[in-house]
C-alpha positions in Angstrom: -4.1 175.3 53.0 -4.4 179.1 52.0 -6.0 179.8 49.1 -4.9 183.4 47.2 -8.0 184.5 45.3 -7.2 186.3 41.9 -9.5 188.1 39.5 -7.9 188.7 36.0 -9.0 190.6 33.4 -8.3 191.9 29.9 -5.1 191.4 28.8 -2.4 192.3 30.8 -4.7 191.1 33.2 -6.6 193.3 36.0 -5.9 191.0 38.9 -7.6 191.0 42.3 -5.7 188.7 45.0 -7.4 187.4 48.1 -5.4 185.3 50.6 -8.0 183.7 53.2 -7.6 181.8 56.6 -9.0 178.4 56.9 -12.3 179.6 58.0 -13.0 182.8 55.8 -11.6 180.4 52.7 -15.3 177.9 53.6 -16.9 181.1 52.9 -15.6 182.3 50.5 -14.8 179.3 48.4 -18.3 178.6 46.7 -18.4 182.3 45.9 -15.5 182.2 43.6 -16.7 179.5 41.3 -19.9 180.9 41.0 -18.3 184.2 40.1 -16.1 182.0 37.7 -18.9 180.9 36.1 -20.4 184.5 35.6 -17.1 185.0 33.8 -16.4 182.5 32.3 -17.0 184.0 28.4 -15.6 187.0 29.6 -12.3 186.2 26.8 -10.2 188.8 28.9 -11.7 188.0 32.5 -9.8 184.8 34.4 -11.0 183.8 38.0 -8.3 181.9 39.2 -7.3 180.8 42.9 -3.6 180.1 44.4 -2.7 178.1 47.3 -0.7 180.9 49.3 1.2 178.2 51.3 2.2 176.0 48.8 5.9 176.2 48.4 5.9 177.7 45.0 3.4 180.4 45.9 4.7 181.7 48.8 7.3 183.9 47.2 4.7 185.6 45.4 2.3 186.1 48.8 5.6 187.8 50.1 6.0 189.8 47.1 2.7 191.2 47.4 2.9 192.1 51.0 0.3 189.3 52.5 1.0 189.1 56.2 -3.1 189.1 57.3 -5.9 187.1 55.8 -8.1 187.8 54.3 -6.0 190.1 51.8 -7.4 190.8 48.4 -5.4 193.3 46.1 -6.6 194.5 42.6 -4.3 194.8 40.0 -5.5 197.2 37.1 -5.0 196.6 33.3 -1.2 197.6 32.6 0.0 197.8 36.1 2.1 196.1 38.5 0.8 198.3 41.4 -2.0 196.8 43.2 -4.9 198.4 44.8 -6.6 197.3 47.8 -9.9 195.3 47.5 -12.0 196.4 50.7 -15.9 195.5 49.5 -17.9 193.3 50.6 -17.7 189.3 49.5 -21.1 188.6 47.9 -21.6 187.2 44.6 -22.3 190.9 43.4 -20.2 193.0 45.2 -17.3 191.5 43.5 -19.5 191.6 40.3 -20.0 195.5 40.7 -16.7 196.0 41.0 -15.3 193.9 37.8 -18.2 195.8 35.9 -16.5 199.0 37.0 -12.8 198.1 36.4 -12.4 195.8 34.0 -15.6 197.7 31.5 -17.6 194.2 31.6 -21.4 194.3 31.9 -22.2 191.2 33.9 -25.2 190.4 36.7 -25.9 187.7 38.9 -26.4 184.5 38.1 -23.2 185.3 35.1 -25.8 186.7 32.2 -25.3 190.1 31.1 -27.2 193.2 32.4 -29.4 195.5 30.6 -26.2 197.4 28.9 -24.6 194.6 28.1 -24.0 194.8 23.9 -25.0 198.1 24.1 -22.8 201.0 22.7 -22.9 203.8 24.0 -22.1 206.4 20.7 -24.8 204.4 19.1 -27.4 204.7 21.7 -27.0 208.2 21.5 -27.5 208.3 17.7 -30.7 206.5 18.5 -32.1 209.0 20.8 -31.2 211.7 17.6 -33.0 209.6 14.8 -36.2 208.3 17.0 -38.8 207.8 14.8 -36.7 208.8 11.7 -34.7 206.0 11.6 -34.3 205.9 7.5 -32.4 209.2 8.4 -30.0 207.9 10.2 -29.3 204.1 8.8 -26.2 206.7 6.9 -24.8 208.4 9.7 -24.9 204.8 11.5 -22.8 203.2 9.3 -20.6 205.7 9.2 -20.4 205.5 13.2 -19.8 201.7 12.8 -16.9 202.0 10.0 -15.0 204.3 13.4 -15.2 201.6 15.8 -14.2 198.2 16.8 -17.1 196.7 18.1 -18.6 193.0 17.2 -22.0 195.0 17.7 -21.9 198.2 15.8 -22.9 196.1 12.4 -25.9 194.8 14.3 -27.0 198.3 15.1 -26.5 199.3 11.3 -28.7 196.3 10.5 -31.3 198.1 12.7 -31.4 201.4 11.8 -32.1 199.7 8.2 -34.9 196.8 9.2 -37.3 199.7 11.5 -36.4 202.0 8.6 -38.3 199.6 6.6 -40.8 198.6 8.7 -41.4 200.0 12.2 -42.2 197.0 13.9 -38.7 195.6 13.3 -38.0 195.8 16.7 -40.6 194.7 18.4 -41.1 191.6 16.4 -37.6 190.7 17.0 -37.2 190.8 20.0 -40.1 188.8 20.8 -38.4 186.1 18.6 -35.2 186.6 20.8 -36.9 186.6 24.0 -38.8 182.9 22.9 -35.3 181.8 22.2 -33.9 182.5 25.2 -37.2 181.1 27.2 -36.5 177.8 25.4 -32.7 177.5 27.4 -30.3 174.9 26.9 -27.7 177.3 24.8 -24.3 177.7 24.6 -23.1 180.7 27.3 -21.5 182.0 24.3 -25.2 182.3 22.2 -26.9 183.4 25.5 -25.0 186.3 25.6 -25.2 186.9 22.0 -29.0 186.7 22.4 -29.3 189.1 25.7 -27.0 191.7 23.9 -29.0 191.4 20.9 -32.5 192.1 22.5 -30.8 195.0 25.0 -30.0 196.8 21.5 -33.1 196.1 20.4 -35.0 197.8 23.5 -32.9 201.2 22.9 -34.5 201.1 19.7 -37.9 201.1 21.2 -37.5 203.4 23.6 -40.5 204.3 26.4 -42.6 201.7 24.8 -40.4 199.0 26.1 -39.9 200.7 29.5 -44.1 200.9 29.8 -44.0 197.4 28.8 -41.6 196.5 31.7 -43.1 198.7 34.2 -46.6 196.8 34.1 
């Protein structure tokens, strides 16, 4: 047996092909179901694997020009066209490169790095209205009403909470943080909790990164 590996992602579907020999596919085999783990509540990420010899599949390993293992081909959001894959196998070399192709923000281990959540026009308004923040709770809605992002409204919320009262931030994201120390949650709530508390650290600025750095 031949296994094709495929990464998918965001609909159409980025796809990323690898067609193994028997002794690369041992390797190889535990590293694709962790990475489908990490991606798994990734809505437009599939890790999927196809038997390259199987009678229905070998048209398709023909189609895509598989004639030495291992093969891995990346397909890119809208196209037909595949690129080459030609990293390294690790659990986070295939991660990096998702992250960088498909716009996802995972680590190792499947939770979400420190800009997972995080928007990038907002984190910029941040760095405008730093210390000010009752300033900017206006301009901040305004930003969110432009974009389509489940996050945008928690960065509104925000801008109006350490408007109010300056330790906002700090105070929630301890509460986060204890949350998440507790375990046993959904994926889904983990990563709602780690996006959460990355927003929440743009907000406090150096003092988190002193924090981290002792």
């Amino acid at each position: 047996m031949v296994w094709t590996y495929v990464f998918l992602a965001s609909p159409p579907f980025h796809q990323l092909i690898a067609a193994n020999i028997l002794a690369d596919c041992k390797t190889l085999a535990p590293v694709w179901e962790t990475l489908a783990n990490d991606f798994v509540t990734e809505p437009g990420v599939l890790i999927a694997k196809v038997d390259a010899e199987a009678e229905n599949s070998k048209a398709l390993a023909q189609e895509q020009g598989v004639s030495s293992y291992p093969t891995i081909k990346y397909f890119p959001k809208g196209s037909t066209e595949p690129l080459p894959y030609n990293g390294a196998r690790a659990e986070k070399d295939f991660i990096d490169f998702i992250n960088a192709n498909a716009g996802t923000h995972r680590a190792v281990g499947g939770g979400l790095d420190a800009t997972g959540g995080t928007i990038e026009a907002f984190n910029t308004l941040i760095e405008k209205f730093q210390g000010s923040w009752a300033s900017g709770a206006e301009e901040a809605k305004t930003l969110a009403g432009t974009l389509q992002d489940k996050y945008a409204e928690y960065y509104v919320k925000v801008f109006n909470k350490i408007g109010a009262n300056q330790e906002y931030a700090a105070k929630e994201l301890k509460r986060l943080q204890g949350l998440i120390a507790k375990g046993n949650l959904a994926p889904e709530k983990m990563d709602d909790l780690m996006s959460r508390s990355n927003i929440l650290r743009k907000f406090m600025g150096d003092a988190e990164e002193e924090k981290s750095e002792l």
